[in-house]
Backbone as CSV, one residue per row, in Angstrom:
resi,resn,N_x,N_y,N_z,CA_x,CA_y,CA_z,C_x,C_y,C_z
1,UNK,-0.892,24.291,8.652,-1.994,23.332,8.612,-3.179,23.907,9.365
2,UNK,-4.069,23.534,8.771,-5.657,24.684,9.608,-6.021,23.847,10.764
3,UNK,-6.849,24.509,11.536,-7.277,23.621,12.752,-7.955,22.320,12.892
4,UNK,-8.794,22.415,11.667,-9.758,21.352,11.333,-8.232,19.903,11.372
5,UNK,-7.598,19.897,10.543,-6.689,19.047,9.667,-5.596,18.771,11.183
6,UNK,-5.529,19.790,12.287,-5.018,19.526,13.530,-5.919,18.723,14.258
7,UNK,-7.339,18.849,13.906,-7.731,17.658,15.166,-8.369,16.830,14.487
8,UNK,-7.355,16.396,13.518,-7.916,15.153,12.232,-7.683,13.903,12.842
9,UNK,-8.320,12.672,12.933,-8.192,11.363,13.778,-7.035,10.805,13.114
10,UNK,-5.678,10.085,13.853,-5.063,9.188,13.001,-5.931,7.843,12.709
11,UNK,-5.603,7.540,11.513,-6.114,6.091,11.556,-4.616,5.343,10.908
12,UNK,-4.861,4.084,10.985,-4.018,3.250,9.781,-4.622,2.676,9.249
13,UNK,-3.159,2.080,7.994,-3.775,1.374,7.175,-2.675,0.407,7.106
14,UNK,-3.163,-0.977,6.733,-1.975,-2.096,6.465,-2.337,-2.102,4.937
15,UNK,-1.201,-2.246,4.126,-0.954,-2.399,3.082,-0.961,-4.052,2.976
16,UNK,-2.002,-4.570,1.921,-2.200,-5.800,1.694,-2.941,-6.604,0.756
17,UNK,-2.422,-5.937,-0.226,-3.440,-6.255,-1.409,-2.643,-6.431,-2.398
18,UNK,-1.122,-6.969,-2.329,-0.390,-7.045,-3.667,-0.859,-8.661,-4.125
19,UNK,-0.009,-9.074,-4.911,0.207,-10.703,-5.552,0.862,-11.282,-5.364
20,UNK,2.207,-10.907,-4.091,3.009,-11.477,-3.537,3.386,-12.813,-4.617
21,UNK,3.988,-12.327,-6.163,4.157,-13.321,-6.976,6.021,-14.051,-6.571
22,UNK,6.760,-13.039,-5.905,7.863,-13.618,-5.944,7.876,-14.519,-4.760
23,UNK,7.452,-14.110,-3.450,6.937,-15.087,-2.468,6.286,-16.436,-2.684
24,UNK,5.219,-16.405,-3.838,4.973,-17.984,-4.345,3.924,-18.091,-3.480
25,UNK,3.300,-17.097,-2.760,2.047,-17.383,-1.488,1.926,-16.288,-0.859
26,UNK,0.756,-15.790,-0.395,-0.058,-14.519,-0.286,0.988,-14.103,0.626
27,UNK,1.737,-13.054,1.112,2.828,-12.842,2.359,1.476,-12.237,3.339
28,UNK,0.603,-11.720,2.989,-0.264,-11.602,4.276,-1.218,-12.316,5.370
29,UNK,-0.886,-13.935,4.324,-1.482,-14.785,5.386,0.213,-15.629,6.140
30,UNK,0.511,-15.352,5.931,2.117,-15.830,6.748,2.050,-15.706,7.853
31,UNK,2.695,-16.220,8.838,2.532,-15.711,10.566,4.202,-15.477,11.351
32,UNK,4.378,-14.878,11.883,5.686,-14.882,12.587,5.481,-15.276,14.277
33,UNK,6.374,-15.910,15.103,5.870,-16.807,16.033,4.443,-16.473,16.495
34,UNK,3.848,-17.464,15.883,2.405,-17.774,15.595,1.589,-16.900,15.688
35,UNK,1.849,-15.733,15.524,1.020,-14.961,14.647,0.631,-14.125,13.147
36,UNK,-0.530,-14.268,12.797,-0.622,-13.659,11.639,0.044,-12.326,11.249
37,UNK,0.556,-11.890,10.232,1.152,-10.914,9.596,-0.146,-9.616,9.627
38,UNK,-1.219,-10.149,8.941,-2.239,-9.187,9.290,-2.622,-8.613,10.661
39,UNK,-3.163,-9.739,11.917,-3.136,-9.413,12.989,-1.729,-8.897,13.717
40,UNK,-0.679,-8.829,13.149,0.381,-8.393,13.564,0.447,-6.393,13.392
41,UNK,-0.334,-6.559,12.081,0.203,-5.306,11.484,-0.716,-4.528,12.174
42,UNK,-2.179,-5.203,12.139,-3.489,-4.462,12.733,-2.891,-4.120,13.878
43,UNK,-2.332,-5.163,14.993,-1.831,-4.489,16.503,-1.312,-3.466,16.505
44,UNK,0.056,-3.782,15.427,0.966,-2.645,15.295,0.435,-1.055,15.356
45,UNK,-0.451,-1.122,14.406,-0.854,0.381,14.617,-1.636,0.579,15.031
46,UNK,-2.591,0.048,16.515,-3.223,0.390,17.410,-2.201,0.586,18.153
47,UNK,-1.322,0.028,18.788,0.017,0.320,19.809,0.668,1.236,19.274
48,UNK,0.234,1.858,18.270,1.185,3.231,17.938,0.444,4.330,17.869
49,UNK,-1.091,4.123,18.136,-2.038,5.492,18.877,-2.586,5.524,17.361
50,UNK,-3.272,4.326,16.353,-3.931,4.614,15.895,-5.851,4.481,16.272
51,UNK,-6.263,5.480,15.962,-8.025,5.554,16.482,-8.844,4.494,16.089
52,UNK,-8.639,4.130,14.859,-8.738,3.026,13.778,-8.251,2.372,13.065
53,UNK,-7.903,1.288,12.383,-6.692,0.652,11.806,-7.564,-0.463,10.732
54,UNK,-7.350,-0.264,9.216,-7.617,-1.137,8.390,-6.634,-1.824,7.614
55,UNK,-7.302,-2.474,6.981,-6.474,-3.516,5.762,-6.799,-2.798,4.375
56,UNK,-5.516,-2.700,3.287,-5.943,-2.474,2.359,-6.267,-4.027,1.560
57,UNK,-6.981,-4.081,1.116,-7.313,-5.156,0.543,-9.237,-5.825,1.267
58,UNK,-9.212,-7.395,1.038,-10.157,-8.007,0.739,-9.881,-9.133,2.106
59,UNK,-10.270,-9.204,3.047,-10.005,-10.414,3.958,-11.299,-10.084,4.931
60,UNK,-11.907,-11.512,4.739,-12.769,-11.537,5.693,-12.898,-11.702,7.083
61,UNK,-13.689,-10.856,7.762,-13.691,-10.909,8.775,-12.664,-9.686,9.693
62,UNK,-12.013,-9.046,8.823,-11.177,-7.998,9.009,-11.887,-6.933,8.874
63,UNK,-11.507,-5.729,9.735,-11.753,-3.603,8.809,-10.821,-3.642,7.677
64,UNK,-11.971,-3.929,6.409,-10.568,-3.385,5.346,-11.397,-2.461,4.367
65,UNK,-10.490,-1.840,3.880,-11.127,-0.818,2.601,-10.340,-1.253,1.334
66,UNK,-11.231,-1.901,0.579,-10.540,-1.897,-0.737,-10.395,-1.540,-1.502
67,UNK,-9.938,-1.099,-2.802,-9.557,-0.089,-3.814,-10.487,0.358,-4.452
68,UNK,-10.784,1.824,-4.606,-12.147,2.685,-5.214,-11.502,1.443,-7.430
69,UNK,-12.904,1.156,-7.353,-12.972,0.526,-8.794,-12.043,1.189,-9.799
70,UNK,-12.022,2.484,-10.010,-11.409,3.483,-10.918,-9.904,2.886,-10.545
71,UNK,-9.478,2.762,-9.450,-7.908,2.662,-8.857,-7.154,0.898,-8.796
72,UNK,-8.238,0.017,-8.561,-8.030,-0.755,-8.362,-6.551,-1.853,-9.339
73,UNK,-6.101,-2.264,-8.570,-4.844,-3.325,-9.259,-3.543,-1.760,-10.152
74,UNK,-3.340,-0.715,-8.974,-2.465,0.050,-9.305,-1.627,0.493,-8.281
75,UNK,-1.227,-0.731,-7.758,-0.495,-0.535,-6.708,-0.544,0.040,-5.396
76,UNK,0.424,0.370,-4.780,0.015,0.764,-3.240,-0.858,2.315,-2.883
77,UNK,-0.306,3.164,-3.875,-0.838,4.397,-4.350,-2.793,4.201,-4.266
78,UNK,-3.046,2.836,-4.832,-4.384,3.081,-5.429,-4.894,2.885,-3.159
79,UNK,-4.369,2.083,-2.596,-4.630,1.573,-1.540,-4.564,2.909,-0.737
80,UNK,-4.039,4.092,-1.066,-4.065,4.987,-0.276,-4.537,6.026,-0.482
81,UNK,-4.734,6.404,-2.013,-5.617,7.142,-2.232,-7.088,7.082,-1.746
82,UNK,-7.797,5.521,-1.700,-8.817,5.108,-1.482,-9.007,5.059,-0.119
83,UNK,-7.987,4.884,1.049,-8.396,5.404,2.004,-8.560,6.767,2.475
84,UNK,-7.444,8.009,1.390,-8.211,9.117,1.740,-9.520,9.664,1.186
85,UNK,-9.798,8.825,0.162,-11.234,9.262,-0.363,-12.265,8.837,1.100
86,UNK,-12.019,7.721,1.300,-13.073,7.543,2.364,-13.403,7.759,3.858
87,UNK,-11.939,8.250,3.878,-12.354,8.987,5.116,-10.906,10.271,4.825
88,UNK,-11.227,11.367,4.185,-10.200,12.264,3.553,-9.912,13.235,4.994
89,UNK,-10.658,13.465,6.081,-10.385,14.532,7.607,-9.401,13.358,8.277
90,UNK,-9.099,12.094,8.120,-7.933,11.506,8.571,-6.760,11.455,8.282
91,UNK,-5.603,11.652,9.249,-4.621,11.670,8.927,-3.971,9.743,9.046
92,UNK,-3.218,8.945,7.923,-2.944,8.074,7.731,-1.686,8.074,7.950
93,UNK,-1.776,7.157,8.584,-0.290,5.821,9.061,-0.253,4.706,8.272
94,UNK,1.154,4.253,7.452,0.434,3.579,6.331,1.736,2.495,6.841
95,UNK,1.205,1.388,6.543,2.511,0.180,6.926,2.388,-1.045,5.854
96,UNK,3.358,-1.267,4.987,3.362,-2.716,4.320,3.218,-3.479,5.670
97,UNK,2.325,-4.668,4.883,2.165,-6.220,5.700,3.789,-6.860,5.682
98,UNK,4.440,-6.819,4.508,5.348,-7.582,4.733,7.188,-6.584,5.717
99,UNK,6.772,-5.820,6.511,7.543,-5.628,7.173,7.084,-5.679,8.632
100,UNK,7.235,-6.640,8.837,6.392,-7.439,10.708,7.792,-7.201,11.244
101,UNK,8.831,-6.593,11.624,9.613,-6.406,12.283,9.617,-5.170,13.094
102,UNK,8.812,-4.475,12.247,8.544,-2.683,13.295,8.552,-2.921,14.889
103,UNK,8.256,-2.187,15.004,8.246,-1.710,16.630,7.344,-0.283,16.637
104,UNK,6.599,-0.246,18.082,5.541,0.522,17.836,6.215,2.100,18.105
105,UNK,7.484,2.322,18.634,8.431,2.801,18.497,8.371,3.451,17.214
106,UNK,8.431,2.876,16.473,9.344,3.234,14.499,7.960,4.041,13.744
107,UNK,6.874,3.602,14.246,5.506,4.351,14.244,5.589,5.582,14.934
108,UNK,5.654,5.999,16.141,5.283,6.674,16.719,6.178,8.061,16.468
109,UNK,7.410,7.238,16.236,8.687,8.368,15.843,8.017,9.324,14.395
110,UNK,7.228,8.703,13.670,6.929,9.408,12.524,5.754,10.240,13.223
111,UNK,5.014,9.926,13.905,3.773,10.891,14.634,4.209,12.331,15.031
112,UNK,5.508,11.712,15.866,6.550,13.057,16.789,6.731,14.031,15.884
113,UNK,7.664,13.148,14.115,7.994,13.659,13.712,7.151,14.543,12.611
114,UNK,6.381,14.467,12.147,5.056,15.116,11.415,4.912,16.316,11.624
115,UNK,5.180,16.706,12.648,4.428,17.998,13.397,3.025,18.528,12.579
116,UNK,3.600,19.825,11.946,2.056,20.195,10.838,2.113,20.369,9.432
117,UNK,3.387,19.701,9.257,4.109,19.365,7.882,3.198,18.555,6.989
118,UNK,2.836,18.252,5.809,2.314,17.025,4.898,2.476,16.107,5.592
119,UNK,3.406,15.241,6.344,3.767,14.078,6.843,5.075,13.814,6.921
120,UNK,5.617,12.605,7.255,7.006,12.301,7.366,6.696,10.767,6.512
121,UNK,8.474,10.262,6.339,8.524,8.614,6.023,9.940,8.492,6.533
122,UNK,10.199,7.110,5.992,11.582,6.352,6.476,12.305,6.397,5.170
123,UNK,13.509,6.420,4.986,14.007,6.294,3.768,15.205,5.545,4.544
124,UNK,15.962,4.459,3.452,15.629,4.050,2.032,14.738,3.361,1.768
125,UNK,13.768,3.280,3.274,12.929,1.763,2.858,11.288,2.707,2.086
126,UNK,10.775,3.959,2.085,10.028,4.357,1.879,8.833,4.391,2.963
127,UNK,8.622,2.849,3.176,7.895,3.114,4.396,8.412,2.705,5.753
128,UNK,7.628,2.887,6.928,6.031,2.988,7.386,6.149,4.465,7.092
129,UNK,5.224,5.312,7.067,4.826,6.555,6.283,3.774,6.987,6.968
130,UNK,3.697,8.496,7.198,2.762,9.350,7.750,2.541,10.395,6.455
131,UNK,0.795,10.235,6.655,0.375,10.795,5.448,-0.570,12.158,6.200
132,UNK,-0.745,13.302,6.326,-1.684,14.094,7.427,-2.434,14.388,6.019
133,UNK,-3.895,14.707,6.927,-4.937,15.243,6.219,-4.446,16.708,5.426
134,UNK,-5.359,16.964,4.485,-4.845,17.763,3.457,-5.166,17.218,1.914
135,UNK,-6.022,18.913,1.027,-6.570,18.555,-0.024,-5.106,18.387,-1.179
136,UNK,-3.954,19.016,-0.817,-2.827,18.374,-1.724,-2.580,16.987,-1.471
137,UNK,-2.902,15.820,-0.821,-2.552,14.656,-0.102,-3.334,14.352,-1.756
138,UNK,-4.905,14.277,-1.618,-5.876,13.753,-2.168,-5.443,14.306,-3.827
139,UNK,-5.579,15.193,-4.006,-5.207,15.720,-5.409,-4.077,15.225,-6.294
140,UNK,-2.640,14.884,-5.441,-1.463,14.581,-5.839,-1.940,12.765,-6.319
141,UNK,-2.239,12.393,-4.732,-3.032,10.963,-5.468,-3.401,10.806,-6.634
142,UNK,-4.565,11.242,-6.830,-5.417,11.008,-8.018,-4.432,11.394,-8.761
143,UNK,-4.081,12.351,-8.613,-3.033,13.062,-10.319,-1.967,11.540,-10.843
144,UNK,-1.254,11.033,-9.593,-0.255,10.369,-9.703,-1.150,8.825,-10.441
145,UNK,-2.199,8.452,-10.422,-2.608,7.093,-10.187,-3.688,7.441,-11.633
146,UNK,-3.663,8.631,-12.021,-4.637,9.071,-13.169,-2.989,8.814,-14.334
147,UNK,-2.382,8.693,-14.078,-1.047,8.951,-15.219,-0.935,7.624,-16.029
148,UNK,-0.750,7.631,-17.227,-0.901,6.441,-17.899,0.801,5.299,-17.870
149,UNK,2.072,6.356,-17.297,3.259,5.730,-16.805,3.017,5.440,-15.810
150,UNK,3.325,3.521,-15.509,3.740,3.002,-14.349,4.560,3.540,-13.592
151,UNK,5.738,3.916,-14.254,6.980,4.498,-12.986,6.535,5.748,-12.451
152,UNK,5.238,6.375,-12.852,4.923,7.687,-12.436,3.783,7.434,-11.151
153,UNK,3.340,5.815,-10.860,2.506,5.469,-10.021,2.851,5.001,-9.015
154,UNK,4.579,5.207,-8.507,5.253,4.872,-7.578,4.937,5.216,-6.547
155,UNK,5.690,5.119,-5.435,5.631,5.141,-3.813,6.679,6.646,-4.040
156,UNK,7.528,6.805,-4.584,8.627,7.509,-4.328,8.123,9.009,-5.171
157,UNK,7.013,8.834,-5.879,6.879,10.078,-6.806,5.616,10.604,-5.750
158,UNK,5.161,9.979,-5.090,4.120,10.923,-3.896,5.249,11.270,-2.747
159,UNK,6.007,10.761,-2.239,6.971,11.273,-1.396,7.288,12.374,-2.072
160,UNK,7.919,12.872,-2.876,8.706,13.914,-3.952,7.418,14.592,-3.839
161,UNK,6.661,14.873,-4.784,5.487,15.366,-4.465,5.004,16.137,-3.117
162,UNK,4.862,15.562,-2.668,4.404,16.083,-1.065,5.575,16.418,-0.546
163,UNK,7.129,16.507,-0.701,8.389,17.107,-0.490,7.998,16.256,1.347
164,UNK,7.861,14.957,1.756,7.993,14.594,3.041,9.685,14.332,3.379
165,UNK,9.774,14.719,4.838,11.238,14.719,5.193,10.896,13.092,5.554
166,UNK,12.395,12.899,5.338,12.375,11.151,6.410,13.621,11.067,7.185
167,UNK,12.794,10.478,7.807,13.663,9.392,9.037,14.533,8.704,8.676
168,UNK,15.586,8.375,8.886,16.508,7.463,8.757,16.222,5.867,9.346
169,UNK,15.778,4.502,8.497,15.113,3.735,8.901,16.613,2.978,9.457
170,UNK,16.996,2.819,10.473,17.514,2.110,11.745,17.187,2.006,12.654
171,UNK,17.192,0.568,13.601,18.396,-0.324,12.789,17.849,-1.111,11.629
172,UNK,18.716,-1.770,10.876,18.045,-1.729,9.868,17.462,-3.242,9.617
173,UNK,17.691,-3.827,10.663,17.225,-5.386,10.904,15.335,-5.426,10.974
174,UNK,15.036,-4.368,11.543,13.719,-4.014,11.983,13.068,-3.335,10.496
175,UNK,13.907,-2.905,9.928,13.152,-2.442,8.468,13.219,-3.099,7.128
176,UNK,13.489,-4.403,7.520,13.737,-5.813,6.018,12.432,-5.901,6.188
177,UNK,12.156,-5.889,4.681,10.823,-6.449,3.635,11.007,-7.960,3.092
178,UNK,10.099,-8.541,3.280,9.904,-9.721,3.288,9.345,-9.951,1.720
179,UNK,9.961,-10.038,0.531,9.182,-10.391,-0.833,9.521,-11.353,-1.333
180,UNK,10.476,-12.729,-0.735,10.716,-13.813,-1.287,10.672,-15.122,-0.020
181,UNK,11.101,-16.000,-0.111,11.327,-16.383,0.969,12.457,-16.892,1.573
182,UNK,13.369,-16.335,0.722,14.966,-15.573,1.487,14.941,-14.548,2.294
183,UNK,14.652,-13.736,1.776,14.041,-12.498,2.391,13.225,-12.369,3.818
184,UNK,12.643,-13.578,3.673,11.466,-14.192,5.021,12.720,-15.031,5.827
185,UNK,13.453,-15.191,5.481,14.364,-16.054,6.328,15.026,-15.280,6.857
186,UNK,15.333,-14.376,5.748,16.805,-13.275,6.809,16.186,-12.653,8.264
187,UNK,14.868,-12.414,7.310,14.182,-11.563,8.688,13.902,-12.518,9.950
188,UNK,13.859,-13.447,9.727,13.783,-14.499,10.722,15.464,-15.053,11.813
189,UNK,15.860,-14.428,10.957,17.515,-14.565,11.473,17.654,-13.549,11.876
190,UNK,17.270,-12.248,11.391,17.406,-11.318,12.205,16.846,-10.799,13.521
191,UNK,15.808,-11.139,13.705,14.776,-11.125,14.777,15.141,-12.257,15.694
192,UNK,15.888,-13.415,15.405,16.441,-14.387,16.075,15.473,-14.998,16.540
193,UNK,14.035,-15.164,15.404,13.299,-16.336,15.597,13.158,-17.453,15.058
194,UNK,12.731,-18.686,15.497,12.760,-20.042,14.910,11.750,-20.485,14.122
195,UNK,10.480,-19.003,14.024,9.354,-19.729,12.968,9.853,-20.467,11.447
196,UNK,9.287,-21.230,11.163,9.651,-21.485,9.974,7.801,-22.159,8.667
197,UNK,7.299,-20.983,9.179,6.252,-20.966,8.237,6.360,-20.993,6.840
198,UNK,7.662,-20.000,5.790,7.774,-20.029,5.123,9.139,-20.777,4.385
199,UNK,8.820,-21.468,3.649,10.512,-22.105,3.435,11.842,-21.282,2.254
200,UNK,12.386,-21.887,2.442,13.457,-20.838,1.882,14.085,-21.667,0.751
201,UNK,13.771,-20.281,-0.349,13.950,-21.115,-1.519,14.691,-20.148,-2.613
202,UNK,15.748,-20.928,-3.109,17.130,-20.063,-3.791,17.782,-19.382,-2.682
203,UNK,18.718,-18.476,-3.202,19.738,-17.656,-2.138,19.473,-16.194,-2.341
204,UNK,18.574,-15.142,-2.831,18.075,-14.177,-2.654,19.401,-13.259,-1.847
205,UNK,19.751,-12.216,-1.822,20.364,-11.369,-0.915,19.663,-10.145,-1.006
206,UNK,19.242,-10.149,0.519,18.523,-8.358,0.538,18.927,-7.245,0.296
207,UNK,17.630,-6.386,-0.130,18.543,-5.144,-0.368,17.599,-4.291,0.212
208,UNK,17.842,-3.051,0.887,16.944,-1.958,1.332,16.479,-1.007,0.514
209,UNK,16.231,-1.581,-0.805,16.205,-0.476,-2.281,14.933,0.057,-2.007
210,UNK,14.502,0.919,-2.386,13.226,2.435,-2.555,12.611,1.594,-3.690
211,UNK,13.140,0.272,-4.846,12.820,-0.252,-5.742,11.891,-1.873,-5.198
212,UNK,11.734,-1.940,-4.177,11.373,-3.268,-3.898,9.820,-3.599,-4.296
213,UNK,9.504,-4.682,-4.429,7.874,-4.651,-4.555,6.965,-4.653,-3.276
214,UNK,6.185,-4.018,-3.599,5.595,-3.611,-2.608,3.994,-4.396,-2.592
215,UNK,3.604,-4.494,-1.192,2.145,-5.154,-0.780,1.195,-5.200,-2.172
């Protein structure tokens, strides 16, 4: 990695711009003991040594960057490509909104682990994800999000791509995705809190699949 791309700023980004259609209600305005999911996520990656920290998506009153027009409504891909277009000398920390269980810990471990590699991630969950500066980062993007197959606009075909090693995401209570509101419950059982912002509806059983929907 060249020197420039070594003293590249981290920033983040919260992932937050899906349709949260199986949830039945935006999962990024949700709160876990009484706080917002957004302001949760924003903390999150300032306490994990980010310089700057946005939202992908549209919320007022927030730092957010939203999807370059060309990209827009193509998933999480389009949310990250568009933050390296706009600021491409940063290296990105990328976190779904709907996993508020991290620890600034589970961040930082991917920083350690990065060294001067493309980046690191967590597997099986895919993310939180370290993306380092670099014109293959930006190129693979576009290539992947220019493809007229959906399954080719995945989360898992830029991992492959960029050949990132991962982390083993444990424990694994701290790495449940929240996309229903079973799902919002478990995590609430798991964390052994009593919010009950979201209600729980059908019997859902989680899974840690690389297939889940994402922000």
């Amino acid at each position: 990695m060249s020197r420039s791309a070594n003293l590249s700023p981290l920033y983040g980004l919260l992932l937050a711009g899906g349709e949260s259609r199986r949830m039945g209600r935006n999962k990024a305005l949700l709160a876990l003991d009484g706080q917002g999911l957004l302001a949760r996520g924003l903390a999150l990656l300032t306490a994990a040594g980010c310089q700057r920290s946005f939202v992908s998506g549209q919320y007022p009153g927030l730092p957010c960057l939203p999807d370059a027009p060309a990209w827009q409504g193509l998933g999480p891909l389009s949310g990250m490509a568009s933050a390296a277009l706009a600021y491409p000398l940063a290296h990105w920390l990328v976190l779904p909104v709907d996993m508020p269980g991290l620890a600034p810990a589970d961040l930082q471990a991917l920083i350690l682990a990065a060294g001067d590699g493309p980046g690191v991630c967590y597997q099986p969950t895919q993310f939180p994800l370290l993306l380092r500066a670099g014109p293959r980062r930006a190129e693979l993007l576009a290539a992947l999000l220019a493809d007229p197959e959906p399954r080719a606009r995945r989360v898992g075909a830029l991992l492959k791509g960029l050949g990132l090693p991962a982390l083993p995401a444990e424990p694994q209570r701290r790495f449940l995705n929240t996309n229903t509101p079973a799902q919002w419950q478990e995590l609430l059982l798991a964390l052994g809190s009593t919010d009950t912002s979201a209600p729980l509806v059908g019997a859902e059983t989680h899974s840690l699949s690389s297939d889940k929907e994402l922000p």
